[in-house]
PyMOL Python script that loads the backbone (N, CA, C, O; Angstrom):
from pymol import cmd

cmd.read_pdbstr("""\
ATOM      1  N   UNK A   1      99.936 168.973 123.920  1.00  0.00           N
ATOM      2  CA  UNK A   1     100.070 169.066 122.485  1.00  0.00           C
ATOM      3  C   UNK A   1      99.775 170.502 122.081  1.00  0.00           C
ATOM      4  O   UNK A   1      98.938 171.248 122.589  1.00  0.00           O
ATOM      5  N   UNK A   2     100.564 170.744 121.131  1.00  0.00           N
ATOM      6  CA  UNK A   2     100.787 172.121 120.500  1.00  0.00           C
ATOM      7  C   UNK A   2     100.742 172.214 119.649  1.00  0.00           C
ATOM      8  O   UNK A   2     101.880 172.099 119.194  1.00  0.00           O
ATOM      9  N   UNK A   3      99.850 172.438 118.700  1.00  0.00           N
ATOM     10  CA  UNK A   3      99.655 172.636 117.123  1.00  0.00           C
ATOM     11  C   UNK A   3      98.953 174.476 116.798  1.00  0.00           C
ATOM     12  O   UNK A   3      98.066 174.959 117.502  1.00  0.00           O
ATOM     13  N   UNK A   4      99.535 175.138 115.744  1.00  0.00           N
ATOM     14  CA  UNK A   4      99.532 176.442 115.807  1.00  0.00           C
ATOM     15  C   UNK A   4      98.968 176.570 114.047  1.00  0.00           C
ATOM     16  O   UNK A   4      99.350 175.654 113.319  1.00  0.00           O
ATOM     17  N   UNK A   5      98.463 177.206 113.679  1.00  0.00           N
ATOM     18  CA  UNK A   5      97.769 176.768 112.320  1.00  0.00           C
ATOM     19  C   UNK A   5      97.045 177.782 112.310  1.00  0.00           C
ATOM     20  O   UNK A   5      96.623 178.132 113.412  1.00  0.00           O
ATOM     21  N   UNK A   6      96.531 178.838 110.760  1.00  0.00           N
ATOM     22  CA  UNK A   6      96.151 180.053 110.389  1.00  0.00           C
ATOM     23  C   UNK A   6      95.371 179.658 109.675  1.00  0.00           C
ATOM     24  O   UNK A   6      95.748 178.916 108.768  1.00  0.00           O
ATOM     25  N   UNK A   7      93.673 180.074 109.833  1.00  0.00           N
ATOM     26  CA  UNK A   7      92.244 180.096 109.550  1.00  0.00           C
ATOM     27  C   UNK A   7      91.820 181.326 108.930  1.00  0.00           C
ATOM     28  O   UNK A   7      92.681 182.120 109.309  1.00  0.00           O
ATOM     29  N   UNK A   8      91.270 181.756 108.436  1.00  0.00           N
ATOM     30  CA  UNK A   8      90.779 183.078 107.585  1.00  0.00           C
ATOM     31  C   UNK A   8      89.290 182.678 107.713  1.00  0.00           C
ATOM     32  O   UNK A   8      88.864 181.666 107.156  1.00  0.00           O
ATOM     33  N   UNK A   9      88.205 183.807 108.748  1.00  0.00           N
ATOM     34  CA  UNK A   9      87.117 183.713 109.007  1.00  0.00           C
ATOM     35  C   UNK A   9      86.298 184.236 107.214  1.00  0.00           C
ATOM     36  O   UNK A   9      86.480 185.135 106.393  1.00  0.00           O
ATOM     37  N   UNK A  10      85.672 183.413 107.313  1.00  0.00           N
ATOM     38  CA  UNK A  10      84.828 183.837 105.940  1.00  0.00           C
ATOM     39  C   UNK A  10      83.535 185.137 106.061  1.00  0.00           C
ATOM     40  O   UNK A  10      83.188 185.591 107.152  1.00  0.00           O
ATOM     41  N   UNK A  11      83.137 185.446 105.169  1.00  0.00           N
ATOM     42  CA  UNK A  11      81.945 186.712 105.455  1.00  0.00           C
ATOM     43  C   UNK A  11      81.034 186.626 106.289  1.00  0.00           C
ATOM     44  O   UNK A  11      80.618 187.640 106.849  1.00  0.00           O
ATOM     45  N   UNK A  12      80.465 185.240 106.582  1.00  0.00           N
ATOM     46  CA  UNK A  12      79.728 184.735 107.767  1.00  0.00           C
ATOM     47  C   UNK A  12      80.198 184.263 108.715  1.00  0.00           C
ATOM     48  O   UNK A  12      79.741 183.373 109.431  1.00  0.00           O
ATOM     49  N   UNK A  13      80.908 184.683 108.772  1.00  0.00           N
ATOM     50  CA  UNK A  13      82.141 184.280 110.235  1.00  0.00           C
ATOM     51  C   UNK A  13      82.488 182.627 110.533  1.00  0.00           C
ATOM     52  O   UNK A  13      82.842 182.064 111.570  1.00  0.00           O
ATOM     53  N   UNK A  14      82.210 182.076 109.072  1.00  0.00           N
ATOM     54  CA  UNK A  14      82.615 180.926 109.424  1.00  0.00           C
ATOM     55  C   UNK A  14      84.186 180.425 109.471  1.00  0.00           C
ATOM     56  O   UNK A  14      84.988 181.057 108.783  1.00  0.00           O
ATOM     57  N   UNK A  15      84.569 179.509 110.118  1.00  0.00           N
ATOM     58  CA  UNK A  15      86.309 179.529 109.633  1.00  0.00           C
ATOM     59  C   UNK A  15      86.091 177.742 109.941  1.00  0.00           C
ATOM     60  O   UNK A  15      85.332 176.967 110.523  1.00  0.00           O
ATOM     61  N   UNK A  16      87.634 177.763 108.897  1.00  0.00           N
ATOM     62  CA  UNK A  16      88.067 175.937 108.774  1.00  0.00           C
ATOM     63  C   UNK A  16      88.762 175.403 109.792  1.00  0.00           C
ATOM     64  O   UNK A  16      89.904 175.801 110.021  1.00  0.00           O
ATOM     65  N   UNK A  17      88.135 174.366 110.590  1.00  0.00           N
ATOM     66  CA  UNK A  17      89.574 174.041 111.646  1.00  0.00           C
ATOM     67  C   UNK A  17      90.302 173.226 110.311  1.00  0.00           C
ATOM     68  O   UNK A  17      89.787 172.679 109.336  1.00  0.00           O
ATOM     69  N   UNK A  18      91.752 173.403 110.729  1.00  0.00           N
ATOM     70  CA  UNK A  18      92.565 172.651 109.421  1.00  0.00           C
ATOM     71  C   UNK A  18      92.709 171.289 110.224  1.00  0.00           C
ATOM     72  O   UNK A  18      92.859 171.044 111.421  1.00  0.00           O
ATOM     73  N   UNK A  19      92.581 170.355 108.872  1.00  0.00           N
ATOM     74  CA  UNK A  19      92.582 168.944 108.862  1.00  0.00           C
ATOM     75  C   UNK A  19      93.468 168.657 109.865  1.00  0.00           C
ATOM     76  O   UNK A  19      92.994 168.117 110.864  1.00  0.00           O
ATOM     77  N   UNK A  20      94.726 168.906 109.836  1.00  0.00           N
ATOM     78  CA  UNK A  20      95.382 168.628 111.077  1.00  0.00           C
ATOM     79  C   UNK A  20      94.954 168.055 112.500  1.00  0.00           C
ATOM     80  O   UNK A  20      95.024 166.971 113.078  1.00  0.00           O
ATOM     81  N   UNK A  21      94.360 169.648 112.836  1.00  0.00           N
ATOM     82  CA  UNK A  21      93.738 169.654 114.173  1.00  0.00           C
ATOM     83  C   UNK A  21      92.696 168.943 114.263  1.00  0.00           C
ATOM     84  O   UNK A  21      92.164 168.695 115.345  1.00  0.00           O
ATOM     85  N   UNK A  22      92.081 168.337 112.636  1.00  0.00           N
ATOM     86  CA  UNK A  22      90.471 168.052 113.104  1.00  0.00           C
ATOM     87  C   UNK A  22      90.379 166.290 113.473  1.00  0.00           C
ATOM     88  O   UNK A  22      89.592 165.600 114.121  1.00  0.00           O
ATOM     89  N   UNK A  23      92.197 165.896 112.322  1.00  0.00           N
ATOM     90  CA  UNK A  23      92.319 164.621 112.759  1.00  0.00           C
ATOM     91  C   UNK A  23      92.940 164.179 114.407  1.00  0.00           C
ATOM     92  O   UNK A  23      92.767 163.116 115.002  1.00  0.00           O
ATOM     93  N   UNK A  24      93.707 165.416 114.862  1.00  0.00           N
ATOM     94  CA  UNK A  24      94.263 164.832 116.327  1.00  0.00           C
ATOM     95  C   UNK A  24      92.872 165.015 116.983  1.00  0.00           C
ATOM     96  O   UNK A  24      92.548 163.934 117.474  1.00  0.00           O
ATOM     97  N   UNK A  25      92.224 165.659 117.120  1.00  0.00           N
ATOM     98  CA  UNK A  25      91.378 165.571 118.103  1.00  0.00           C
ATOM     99  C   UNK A  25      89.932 165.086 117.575  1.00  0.00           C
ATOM    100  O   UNK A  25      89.028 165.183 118.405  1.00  0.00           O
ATOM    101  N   UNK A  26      89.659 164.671 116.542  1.00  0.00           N
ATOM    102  CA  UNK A  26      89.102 163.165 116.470  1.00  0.00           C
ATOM    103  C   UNK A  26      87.443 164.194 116.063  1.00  0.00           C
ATOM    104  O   UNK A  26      86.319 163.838 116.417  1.00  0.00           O
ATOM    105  N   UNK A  27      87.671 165.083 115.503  1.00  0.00           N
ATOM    106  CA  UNK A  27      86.250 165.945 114.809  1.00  0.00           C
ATOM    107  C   UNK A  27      85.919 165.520 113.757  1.00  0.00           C
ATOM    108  O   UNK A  27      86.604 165.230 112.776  1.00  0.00           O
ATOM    109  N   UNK A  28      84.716 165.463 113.943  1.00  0.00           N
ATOM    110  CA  UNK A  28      83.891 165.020 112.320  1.00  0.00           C
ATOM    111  C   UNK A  28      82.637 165.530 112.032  1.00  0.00           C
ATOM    112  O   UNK A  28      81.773 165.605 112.905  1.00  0.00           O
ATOM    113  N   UNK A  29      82.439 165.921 110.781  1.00  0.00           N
ATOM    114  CA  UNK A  29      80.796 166.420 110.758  1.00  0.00           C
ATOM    115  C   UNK A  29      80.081 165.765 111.767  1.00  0.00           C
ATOM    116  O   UNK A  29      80.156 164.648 112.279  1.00  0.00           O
ATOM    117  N   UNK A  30      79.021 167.225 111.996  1.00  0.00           N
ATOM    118  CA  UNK A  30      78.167 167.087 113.062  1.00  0.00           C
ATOM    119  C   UNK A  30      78.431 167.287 114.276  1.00  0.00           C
ATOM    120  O   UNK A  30      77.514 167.670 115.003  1.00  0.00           O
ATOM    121  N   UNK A  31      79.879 167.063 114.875  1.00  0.00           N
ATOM    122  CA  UNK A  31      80.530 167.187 116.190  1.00  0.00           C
ATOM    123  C   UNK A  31      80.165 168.656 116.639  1.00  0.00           C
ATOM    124  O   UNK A  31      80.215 169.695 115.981  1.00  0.00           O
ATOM    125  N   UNK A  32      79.788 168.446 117.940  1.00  0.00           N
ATOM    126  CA  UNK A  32      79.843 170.341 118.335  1.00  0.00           C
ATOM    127  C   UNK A  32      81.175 170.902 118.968  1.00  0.00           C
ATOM    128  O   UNK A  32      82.078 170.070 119.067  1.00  0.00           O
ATOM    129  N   UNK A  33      81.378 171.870 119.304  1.00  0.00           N
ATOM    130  CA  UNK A  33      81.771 172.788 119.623  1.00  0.00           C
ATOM    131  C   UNK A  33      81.563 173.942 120.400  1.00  0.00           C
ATOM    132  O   UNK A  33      80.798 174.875 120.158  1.00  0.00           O
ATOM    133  N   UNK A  34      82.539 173.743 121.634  1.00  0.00           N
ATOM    134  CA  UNK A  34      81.981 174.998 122.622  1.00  0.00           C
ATOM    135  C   UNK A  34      82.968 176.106 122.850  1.00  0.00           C
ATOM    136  O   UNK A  34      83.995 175.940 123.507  1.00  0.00           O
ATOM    137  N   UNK A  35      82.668 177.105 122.356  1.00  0.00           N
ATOM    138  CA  UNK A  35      84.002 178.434 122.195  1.00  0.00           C
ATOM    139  C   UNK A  35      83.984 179.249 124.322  1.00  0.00           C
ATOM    140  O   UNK A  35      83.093 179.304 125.170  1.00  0.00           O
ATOM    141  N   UNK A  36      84.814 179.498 124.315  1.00  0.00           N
ATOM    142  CA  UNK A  36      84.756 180.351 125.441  1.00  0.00           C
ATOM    143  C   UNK A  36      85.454 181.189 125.315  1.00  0.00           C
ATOM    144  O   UNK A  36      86.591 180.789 125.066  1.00  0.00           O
ATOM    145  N   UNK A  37      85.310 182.721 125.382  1.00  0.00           N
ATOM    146  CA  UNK A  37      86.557 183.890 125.293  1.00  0.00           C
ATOM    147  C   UNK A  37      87.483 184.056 126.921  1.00  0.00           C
ATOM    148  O   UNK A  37      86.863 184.205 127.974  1.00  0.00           O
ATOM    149  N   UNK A  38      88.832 184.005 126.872  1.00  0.00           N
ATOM    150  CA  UNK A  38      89.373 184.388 127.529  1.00  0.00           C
ATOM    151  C   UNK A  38      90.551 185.482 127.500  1.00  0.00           C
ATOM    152  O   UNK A  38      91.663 185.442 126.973  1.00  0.00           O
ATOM    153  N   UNK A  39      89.981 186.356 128.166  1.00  0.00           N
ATOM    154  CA  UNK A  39      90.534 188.027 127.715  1.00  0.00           C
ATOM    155  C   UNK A  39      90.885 188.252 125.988  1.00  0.00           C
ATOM    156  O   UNK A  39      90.093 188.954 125.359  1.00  0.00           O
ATOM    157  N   UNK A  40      91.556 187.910 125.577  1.00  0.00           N
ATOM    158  CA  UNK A  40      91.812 188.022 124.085  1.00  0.00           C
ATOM    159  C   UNK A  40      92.359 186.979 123.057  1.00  0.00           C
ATOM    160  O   UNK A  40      92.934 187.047 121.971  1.00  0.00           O
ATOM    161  N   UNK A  41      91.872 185.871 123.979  1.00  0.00           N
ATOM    162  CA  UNK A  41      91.688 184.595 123.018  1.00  0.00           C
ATOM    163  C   UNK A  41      90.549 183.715 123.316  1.00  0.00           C
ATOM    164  O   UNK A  41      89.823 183.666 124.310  1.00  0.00           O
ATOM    165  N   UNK A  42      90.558 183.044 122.248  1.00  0.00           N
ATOM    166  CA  UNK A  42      89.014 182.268 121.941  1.00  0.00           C
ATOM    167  C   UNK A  42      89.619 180.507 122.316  1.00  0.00           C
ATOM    168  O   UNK A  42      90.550 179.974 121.711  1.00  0.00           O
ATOM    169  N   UNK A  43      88.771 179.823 123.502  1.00  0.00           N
ATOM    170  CA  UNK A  43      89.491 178.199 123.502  1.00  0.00           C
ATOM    171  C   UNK A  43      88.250 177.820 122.732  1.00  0.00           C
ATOM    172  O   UNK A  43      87.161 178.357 122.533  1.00  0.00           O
ATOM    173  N   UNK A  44      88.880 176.589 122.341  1.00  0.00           N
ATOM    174  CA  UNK A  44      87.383 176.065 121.474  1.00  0.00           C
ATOM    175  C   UNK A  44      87.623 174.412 121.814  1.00  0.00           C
ATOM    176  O   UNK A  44      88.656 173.766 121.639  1.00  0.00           O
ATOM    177  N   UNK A  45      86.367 173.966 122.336  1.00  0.00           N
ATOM    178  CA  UNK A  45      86.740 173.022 123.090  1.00  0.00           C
ATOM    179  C   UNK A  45      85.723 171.534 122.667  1.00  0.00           C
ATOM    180  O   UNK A  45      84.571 171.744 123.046  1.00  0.00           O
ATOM    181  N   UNK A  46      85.841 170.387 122.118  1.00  0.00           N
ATOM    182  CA  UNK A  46      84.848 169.634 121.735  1.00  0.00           C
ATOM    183  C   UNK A  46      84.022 168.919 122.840  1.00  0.00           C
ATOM    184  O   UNK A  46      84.477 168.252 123.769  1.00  0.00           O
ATOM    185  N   UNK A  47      82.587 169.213 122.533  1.00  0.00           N
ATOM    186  CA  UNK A  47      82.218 168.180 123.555  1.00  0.00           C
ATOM    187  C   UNK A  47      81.537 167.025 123.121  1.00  0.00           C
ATOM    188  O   UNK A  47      80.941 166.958 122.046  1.00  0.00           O
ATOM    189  N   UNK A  48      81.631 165.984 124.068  1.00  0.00           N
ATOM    190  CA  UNK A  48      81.325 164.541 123.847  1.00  0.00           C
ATOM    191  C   UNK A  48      80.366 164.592 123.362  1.00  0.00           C
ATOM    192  O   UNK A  48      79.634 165.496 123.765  1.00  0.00           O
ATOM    193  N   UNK A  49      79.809 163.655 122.218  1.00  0.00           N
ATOM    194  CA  UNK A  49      78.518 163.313 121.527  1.00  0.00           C
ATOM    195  C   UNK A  49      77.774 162.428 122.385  1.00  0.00           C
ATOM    196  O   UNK A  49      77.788 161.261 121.993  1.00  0.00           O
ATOM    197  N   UNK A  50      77.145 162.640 123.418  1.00  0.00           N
ATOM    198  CA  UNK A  50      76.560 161.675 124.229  1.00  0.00           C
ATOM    199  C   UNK A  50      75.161 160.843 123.509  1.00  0.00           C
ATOM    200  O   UNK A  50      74.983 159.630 123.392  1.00  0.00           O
ATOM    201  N   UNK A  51      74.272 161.995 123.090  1.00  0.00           N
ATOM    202  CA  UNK A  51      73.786 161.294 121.841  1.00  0.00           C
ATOM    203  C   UNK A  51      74.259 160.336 120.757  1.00  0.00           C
ATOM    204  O   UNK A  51      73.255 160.375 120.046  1.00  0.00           O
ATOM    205  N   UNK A  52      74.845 159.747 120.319  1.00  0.00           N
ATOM    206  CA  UNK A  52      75.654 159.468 119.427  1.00  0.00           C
ATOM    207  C   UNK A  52      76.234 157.908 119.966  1.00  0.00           C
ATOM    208  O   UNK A  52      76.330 156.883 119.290  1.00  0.00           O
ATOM    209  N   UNK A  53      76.565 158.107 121.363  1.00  0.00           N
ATOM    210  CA  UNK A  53      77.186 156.817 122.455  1.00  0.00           C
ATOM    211  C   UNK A  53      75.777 156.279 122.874  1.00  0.00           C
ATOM    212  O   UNK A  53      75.630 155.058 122.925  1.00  0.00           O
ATOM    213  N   UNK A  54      74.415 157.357 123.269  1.00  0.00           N
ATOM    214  CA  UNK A  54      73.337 156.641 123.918  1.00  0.00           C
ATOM    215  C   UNK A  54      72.490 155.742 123.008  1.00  0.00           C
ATOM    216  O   UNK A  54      71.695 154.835 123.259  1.00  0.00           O
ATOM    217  N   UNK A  55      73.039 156.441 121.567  1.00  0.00           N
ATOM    218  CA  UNK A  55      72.107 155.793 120.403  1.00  0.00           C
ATOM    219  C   UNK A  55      72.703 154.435 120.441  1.00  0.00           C
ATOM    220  O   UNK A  55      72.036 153.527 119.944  1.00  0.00           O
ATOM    221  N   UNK A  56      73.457 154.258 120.778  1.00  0.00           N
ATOM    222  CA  UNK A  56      73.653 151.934 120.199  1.00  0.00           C
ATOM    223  C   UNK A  56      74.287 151.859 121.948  1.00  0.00           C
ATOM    224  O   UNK A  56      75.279 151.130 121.922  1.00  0.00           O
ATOM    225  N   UNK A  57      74.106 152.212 122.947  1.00  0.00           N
ATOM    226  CA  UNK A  57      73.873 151.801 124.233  1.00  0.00           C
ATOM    227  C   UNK A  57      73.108 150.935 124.424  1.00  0.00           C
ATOM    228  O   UNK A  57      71.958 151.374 124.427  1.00  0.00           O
ATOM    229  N   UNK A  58      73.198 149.392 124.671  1.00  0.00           N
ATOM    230  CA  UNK A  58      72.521 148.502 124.899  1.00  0.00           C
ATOM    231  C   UNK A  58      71.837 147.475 123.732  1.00  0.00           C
ATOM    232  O   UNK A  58      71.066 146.519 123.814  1.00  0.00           O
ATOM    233  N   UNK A  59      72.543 148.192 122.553  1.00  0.00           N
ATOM    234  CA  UNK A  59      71.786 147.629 121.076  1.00  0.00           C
ATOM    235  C   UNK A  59      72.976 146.339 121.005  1.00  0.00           C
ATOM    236  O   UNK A  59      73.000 145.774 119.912  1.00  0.00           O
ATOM    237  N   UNK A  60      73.836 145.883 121.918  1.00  0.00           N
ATOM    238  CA  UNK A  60      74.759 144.475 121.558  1.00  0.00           C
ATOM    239  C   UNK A  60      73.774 143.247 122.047  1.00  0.00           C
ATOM    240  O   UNK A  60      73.376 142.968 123.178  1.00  0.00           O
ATOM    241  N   UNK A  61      73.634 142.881 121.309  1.00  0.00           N
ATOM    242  CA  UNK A  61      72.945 141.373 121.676  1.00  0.00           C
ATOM    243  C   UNK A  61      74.106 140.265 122.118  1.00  0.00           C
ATOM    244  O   UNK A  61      75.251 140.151 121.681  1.00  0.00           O
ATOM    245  N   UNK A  62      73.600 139.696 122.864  1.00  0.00           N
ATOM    246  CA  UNK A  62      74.848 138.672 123.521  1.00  0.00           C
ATOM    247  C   UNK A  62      74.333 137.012 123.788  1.00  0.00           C
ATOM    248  O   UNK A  62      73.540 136.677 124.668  1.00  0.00           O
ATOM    249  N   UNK A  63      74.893 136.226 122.949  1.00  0.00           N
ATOM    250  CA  UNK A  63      74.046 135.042 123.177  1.00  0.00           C
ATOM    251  C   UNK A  63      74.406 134.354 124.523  1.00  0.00           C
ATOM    252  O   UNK A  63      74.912 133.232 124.562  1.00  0.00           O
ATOM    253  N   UNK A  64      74.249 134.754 125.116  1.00  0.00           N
ATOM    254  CA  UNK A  64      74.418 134.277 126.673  1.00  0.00           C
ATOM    255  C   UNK A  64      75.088 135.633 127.753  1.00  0.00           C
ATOM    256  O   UNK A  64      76.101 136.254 127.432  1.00  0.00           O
ATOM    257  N   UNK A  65      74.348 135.897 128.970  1.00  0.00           N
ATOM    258  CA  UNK A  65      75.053 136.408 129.753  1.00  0.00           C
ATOM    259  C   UNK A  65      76.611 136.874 130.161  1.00  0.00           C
ATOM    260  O   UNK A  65      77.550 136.107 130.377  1.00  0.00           O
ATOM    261  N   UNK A  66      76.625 137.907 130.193  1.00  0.00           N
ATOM    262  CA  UNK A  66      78.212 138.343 130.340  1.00  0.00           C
ATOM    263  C   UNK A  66      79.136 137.161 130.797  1.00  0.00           C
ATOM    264  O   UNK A  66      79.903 136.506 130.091  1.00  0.00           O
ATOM    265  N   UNK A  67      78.849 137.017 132.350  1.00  0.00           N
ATOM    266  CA  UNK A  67      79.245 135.914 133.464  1.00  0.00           C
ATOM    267  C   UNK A  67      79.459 135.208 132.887  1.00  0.00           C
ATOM    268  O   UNK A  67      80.672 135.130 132.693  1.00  0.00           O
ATOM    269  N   UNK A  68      78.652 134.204 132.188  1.00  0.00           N
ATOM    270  CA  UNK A  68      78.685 132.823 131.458  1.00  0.00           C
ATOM    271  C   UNK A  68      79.690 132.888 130.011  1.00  0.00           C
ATOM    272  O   UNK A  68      80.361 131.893 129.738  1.00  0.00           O
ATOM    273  N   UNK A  69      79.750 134.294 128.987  1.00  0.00           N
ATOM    274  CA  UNK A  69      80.868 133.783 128.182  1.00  0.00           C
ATOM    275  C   UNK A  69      81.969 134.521 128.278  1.00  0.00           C
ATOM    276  O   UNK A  69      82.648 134.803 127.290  1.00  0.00           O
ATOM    277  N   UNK A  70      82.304 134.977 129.710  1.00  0.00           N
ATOM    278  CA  UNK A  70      83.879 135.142 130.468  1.00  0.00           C
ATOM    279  C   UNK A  70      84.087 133.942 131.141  1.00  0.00           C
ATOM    280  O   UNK A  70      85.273 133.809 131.442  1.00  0.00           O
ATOM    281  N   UNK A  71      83.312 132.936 131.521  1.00  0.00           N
ATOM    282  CA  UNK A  71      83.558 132.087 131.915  1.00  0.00           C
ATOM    283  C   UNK A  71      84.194 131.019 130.796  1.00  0.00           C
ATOM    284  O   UNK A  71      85.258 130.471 131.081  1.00  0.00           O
ATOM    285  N   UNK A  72      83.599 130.751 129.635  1.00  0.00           N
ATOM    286  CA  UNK A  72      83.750 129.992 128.361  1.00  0.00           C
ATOM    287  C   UNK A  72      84.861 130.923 128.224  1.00  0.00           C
ATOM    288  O   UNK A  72      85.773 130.285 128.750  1.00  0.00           O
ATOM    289  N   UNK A  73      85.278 131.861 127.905  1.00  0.00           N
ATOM    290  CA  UNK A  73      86.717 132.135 127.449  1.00  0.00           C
ATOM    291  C   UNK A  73      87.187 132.231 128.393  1.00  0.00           C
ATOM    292  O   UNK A  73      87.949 133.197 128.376  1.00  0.00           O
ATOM    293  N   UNK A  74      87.170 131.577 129.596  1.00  0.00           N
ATOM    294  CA  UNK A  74      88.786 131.623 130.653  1.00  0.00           C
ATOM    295  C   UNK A  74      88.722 130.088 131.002  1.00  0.00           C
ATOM    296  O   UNK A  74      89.257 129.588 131.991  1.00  0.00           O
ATOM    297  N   UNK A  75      87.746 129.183 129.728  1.00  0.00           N
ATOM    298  CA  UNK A  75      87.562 127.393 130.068  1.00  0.00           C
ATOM    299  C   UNK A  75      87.023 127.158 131.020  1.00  0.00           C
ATOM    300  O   UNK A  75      87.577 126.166 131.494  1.00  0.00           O
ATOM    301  N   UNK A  76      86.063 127.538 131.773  1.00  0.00           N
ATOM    302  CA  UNK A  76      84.772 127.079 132.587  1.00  0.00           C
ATOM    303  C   UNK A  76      84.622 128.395 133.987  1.00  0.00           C
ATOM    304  O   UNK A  76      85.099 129.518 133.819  1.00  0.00           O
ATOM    305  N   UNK A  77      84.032 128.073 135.058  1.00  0.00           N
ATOM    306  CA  UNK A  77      83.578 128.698 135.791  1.00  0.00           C
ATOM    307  C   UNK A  77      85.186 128.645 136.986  1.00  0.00           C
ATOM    308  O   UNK A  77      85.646 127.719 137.654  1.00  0.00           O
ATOM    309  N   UNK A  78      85.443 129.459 136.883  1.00  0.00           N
ATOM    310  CA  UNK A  78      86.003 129.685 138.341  1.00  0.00           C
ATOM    311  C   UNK A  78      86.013 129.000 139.678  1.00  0.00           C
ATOM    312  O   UNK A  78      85.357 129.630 140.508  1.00  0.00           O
ATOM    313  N   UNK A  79      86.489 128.043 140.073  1.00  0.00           N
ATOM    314  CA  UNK A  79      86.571 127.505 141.273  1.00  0.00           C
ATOM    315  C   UNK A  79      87.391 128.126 142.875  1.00  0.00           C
ATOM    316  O   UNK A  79      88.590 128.324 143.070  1.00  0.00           O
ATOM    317  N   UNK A  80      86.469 128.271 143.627  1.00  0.00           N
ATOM    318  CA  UNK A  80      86.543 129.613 144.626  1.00  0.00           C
ATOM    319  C   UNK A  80      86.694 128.979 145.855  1.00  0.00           C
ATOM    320  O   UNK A  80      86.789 129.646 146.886  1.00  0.00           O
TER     321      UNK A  80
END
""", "prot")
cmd.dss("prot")
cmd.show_as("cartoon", "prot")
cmd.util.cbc("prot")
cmd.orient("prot")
């Protein structure tokens, strides 16, 4: 994917990614950002919020064991 789009750095060197880019690649406040220079361009690259995935990691409550309601939705236990 190729999207090409003109930013104007502000006095504090801040600049806008345009909405465009911020909806294909799925940015939202708070998301970081890791720049790397290569010879005379800048990649800017998002990285995963792992914080963010670790925070409700394990917070699903399940009224019964995995095993047991794959078993109830495929109509009982597997005969082997």
């Amino acid at each position: 994917m190729r999207m090409a789009n003109i930013a104007t750095i502000s006095e504090k060197g801040q600049v806008t990614i345009p909405k465009k880019i911020r909806d294909a690649l799925g940015i939202r406040t708070g998301d970081q950002l890791e720049f790397e220079v290569r010879g005379d361009a800048i990649r800017v690259k998002k990285n995963p919020d792992l914080d963010r995935l670790a925070s409700v990691y394990g917070s699903l409550k399940l009224p019964a064991p995995v095993d047991q309601l794959i078993d109830e939705m495929r109509g009982g236990p597997a005969d082997l």
